[in-house]
Structures are given as C-alpha cells and as structure tokens.
N, C-alpha and C positions, 0 to 999 in steps of 0.2 A: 094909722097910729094917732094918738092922743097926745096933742099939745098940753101941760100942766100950767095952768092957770092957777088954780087956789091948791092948797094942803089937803090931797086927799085922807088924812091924821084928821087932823082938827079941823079943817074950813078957813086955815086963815088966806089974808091974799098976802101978808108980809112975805113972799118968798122972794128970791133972786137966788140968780146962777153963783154956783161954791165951783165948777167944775166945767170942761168941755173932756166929756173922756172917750175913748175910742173902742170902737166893739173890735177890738183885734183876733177875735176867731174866727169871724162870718164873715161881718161887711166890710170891713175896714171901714166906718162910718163915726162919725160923732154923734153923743147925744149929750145933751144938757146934765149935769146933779141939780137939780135946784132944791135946797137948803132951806128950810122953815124958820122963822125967825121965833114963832111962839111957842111950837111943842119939838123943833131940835129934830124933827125928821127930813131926809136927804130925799126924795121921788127924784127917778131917770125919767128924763122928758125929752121926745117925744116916747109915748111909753105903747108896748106890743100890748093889742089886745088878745084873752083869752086865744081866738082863734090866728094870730099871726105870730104867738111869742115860741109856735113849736120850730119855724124857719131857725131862730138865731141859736137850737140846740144842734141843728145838722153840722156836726165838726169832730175830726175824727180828733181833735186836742181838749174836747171836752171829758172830763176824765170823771167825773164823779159819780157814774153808775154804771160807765162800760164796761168794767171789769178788763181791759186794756191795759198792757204795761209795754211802753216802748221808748222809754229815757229818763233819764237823772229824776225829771220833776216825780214824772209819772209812778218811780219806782219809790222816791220816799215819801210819796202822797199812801203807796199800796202799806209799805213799813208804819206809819206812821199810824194808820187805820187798824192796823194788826194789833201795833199797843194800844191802844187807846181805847178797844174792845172792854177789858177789863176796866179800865177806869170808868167808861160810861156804864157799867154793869153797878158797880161799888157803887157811884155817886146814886144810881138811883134807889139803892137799897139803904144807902144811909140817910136821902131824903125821904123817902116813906118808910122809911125805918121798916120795912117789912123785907124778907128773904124768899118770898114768892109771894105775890098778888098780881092784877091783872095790868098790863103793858101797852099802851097804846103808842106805836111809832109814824109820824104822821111824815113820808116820804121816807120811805123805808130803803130807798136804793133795791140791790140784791139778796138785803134780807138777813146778813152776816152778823150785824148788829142784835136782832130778835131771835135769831139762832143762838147766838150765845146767850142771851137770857133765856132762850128756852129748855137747854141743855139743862140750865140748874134752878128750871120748875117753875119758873113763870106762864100763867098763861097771856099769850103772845097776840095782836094784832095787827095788820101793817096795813100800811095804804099808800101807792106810791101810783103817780099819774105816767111813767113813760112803761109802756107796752113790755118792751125787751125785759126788764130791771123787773118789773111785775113778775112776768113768766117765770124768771131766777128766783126769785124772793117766794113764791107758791113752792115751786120745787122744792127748795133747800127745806125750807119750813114742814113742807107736807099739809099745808092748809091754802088757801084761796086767801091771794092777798088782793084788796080792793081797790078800785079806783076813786079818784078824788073826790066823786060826785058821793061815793057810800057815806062819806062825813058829814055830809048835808042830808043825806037822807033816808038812808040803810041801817045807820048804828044806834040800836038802843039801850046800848050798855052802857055803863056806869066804869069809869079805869083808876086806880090805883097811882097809875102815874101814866102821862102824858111826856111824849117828848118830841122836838123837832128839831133835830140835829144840823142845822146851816141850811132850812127849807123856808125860814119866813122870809127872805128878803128875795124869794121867787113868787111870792102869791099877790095874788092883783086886788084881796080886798085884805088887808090886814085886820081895822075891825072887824067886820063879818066872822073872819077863822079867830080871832081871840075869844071873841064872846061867845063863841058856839063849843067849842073845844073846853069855854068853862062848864056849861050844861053838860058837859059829857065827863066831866073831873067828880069824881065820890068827895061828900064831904070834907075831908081830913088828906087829901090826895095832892099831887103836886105836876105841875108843870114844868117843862124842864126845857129850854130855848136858848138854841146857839149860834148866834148869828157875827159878823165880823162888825167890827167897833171904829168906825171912820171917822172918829177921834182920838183912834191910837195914836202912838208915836211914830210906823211905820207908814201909816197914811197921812200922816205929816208931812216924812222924811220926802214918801215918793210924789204925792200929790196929787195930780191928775191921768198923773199915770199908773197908780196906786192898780195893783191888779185883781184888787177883792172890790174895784167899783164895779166889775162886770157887766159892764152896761150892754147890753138892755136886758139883759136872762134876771140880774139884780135889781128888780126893779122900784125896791124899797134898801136905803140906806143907814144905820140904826146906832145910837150914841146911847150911853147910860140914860141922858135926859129923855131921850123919845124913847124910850121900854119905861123909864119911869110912867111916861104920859101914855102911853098907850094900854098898858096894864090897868091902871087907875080907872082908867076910860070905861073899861071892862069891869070894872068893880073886883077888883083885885089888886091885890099886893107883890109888890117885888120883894121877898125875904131878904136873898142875897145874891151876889153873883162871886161869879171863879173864873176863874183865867184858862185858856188853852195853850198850853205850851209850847206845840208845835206850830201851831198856826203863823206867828211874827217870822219861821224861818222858810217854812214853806209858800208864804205869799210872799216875800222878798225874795226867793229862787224864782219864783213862778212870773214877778214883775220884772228880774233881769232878762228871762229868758223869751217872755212872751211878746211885753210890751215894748220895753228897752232898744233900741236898734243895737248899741252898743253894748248888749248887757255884760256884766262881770258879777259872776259866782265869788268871787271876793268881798265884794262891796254887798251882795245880798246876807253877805254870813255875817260881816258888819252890820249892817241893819236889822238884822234877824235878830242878834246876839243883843243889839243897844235896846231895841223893842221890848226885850223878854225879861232883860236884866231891870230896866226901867218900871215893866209890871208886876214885879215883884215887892216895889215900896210902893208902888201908884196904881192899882189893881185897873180903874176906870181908865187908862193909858195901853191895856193890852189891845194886840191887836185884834182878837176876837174874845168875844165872853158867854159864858154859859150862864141866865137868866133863872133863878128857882122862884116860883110865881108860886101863890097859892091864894086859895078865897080866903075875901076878907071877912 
C-alpha cells in the first residue's frame, strides 16, 4: 500500500492528517484522511492499490451491490434505492432535457438503476468492475455489461448523459476518469456525480468516525470545493448541485450501528434529522451531493 505524500488532485504537499479512521468491515485497522490545504480533497492514506483494494470488499456487511437484506440498515438502504429509482430517472431527464437519449452508468451495481431507464426508452450502457453485480446487471438488462477497463478502451460512443451514482470516491485515478468520461459526453450532454460531502453537518457531528469515510474502499474524500477543483481541472463546469435526502439518515444509522460500540438509533435519527433539516437552507452542508457537470 501507498504512503500519500503530495495531493494526488493537484500535486500539492500542503497536506496533513483531518482523520485517523477505522476500516470497521475488514481489518479493523486505521488509515490516515489526509485533507489538502489547496484544492479541499480528503486521500485515505495508506491507500490499496488497484490489485489489493479487492481484499477490503470481502464482507458480508458490505451492502451496495449484493443484493443482500439482513437488518434495519441493510433493509432501508434496499427502500431507500426503490425510491430513489424514479428520482434519478426524472433528474436525468430534466438535465438533458431529453425523455430518451443514450445512458452511460459508470458502476452500475445490479443494473436496477438502467433497467428502469430502459423500461421507458433509453438506450442503456453499464459498466460495473465486481464480477457478481456485472453477471446481474447483463441479465436483468439483456445486454453485456462491461468491465472497467471497456472505459478506457472499448467505448466509442458518444452519451447523452453520464452518471456515477456514489462510484468516484472508489477510483484510484480521479483525473484520468473525469477527463476521459468528458471525451465520451456528446456536446450539449451532462454529467451527473454523487458522491458523500465530508463537510456535511453529519461528518461534523460524527467526525472520525463518520461512517461514509469508508476507509480504505473510499479512497478519495470530496467537498463542494474539490468537485469545484477537480471539474475545472477537466475543463468543465459545475452547473449545479442537489441534495440526497436519504443519505444524512442512512449514514447516521449506518455510523450508530457499524462503527459506534455504543451505538443508539435515537441519536442517528437526531443527526440524520439536524443533517437534512440544515441542508435544506445550506445546500453545500448536505451530507451527500449529486454534482451536474457539463462542458465548458
């Protein structure tokens, strides 16, 4: 694993440690947040390379493509995905203002997401790197969904809209996938990126023990200002951003239960509740934010 020395964002060396946070799925180990002084992004350090970051997914409480339901968290993570189906359908149709054009979903999970856009006439592309979630996501679909590497080097299409639903802050080169994924955006098209915001209220509240640091699966940490800066990087613009509204309650259940020794489902609904209530006058305070990118 990979000591962080400079900002793999920018190159700066003004970094230092914001965090010592715990991989509570896998190792039970500490790793570093170290926090950028220049462009406001968070690197988990020491960080899994490509070929070591598959160990820290072996867990059967890793919930976000197993299709797995076995308690409270796990069951309103499944609820919570069911509605939200149609919101992320709406939002992409009212950012490319189009009611069918073409879909690029980059970690497509199971595939549930581009199903439902395909239902009402999109044509659909997925690309999702765990094996299992791939083979779901071809099925459901009825088409071959691809592996990571097809992004770099299989895809010569042009997409209408682009989306990565809580997947950048798993990829090992952030520029690289921003700047490529623009070459792959049509003209007049949109990006759509949602990632958790570690200058919420709720990663405030919890702090190091914040359970959206994810450390080491999380291996990029992401604030309004670093999408500001990393967008721009790419020669692109941030239009606007939007709030997730389940997000502030499900990662305050998820940090009572997971990380907490003590945890109390009381005090997460209190924090969930002050998180959400709070991002609704202070949008860049949510706990997670959905990103609308377009060329400049």
């Amino acid at each position: 694993m990979k000591p962080i020395q400079t900002c793999p964002i920018c190159g700066s060396e003004k970094i230092e440690i914001k965090h010592q946070s715990l991989d509570f799925l896998v190792t039970q180990s500490f790793f570093s947040i170290m926090e950028c002084d220049n462009c406001g992004t968070c690197t988990t350090s020491p960080q899994p390379d490509t070929l070591e970051i598959d160990a820290y997914y072996k867990s059967e409480d890793y919930i976000s493509h197993s299709g797995k339901s076995t308690g409270i968290i796990e069951s309103l993570y499944k609820i919570a995905r069911f509605f939200t189906l149609r919101s992320k359908r709406t939002l992409i149709e009212n950012e490319s203002m189009l009611r069918k054009g073409k879909l690029l979903d980059i970690g497509c999970g199971s595939g549930e997401f581009l199903r439902f856009c395909q239902d009402s006439g999109w044509d659909v592309t997925g690309i999702e790197p765990g094996v299992s979630a791939r083979e779901k996501a071809s099925e459901l679909l009825g088409k071959k969904v691809h592996k990571t590497d097809a992004l770099f080097q299989n895809l010569d299409e042009k997409f209408d809209v682009i989306s990565m639903w809580h997947v950048l802050e798993h990829v090992h080169d952030p520029n690289k996938y921003i700047s490529h994924i623009r070459d792959l955006l049509n003209p007049k098209g949109v990006i759509i990126i949602a990632v958790p915001n570690y200058t919420s209220t709720d990663a405030n509240d919890y702090g190091a023990e914040w359970a959206a640091w994810d450390a080491p699966r999380h291996l990029f940490h992401y604030s309004p200002k670093s999408m500001r800066y990393l967008v721009s990087k790419a020669g692109m613009k941030l239009d606007r951003l939007k709030m997730m509204p389940f997000d502030p309650f499900y990662v305050s259940l998820l940090t009572e239960k997971s990380v907490k020794s003590n945890g109390s489902i009381i005090k997460a609904c209190w924090v969930g509740f002050k998180s959400w209530f709070i991002s609704l006058f202070a949008k860049e305070n949510a706990s997670s934010l959905i990103y609308i990118i377009r060329k400049s």
